[in-house]
C-alpha positions in Angstrom: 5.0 104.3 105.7 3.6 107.8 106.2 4.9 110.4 104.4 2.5 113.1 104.1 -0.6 114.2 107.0 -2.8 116.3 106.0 -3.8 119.5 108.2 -6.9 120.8 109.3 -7.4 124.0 111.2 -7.8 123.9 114.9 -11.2 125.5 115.0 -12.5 123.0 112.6 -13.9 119.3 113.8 -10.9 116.7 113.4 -9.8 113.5 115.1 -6.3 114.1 116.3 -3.6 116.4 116.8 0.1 116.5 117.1 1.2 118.6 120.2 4.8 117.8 120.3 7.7 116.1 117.8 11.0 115.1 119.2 13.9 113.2 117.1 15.9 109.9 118.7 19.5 110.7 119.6 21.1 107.4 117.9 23.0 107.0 115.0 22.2 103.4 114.5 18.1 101.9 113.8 17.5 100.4 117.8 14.6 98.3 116.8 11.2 98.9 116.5 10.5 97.8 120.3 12.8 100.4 121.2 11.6 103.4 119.0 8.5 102.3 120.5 9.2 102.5 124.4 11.0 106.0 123.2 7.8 107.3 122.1 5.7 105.9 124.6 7.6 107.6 127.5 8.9 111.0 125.4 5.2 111.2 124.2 3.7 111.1 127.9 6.7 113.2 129.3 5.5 115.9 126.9 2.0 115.4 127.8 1.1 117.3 130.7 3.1 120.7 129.7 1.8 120.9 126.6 -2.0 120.1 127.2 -1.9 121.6 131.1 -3.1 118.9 132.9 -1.3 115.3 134.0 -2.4 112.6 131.2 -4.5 110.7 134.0 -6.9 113.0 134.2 -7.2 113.7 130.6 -10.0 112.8 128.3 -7.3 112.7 125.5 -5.4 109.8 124.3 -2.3 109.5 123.8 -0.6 107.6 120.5 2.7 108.1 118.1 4.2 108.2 114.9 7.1 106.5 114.7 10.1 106.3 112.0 10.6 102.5 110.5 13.6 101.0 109.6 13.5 101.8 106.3 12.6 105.8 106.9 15.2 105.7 109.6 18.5 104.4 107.1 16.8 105.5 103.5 15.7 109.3 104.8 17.2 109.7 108.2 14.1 110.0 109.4 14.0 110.5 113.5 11.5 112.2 114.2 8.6 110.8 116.2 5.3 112.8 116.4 2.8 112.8 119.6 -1.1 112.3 118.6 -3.7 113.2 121.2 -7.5 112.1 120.8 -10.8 112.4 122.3 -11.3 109.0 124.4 -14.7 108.7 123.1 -13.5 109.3 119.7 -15.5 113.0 119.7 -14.4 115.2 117.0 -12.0 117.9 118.7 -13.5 121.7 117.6 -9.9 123.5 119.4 -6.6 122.7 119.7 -5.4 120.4 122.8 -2.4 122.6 123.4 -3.0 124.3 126.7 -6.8 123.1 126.8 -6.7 121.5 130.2 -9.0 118.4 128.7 
């Protein structure tokens, strides 16, 4: 379980970034499958206004941060984060929000 990521600054070289955390709208833990699928889709919905271009013709990947079952009932924990990274695993010098890469 992830509690804690540490931040760097933008301007300085890292491997990922969040660009956008949404919560799941249900009361009751779906599954991991479906908490899954939710971030899949709400992660590559939020792509393309956030960076500025559509996700296929990015050089970023996209992954996720997901709650488990046990963050979900012990913390209420909802919240799913978006991770973008550099295909070829370069070092990202700026921030991807509103970059167009």
């Amino acid at each position: 379980m992830v509690n804690d990521v540490p931040g760097v600054p933008c301007n300085e070289p890292h491997d990922n970034e969040v660009y956008a955390a949404f919560d799941v709208q249900m009361s009751e833990w779906p599954g991991e499958d479906v908490v899954t699928e939710m971030a899949e889709n709400g992660c590559l919905d939020r792509f393309e206004e956030v960076v500025g271009i559509p996700y296929e013709e990015s050089v970023l990947i996209v992954s996720h941060l997901i709650p488990t079952e046990q963050s979900w009932k012990a913390r209420k924990d909802r919240e799913i984060l978006c991770v973008a990274y550099h295909m070829d695993l370069e070092k990202l010098t700026r921030s991807v929000i509103g970059s167009g890469m």
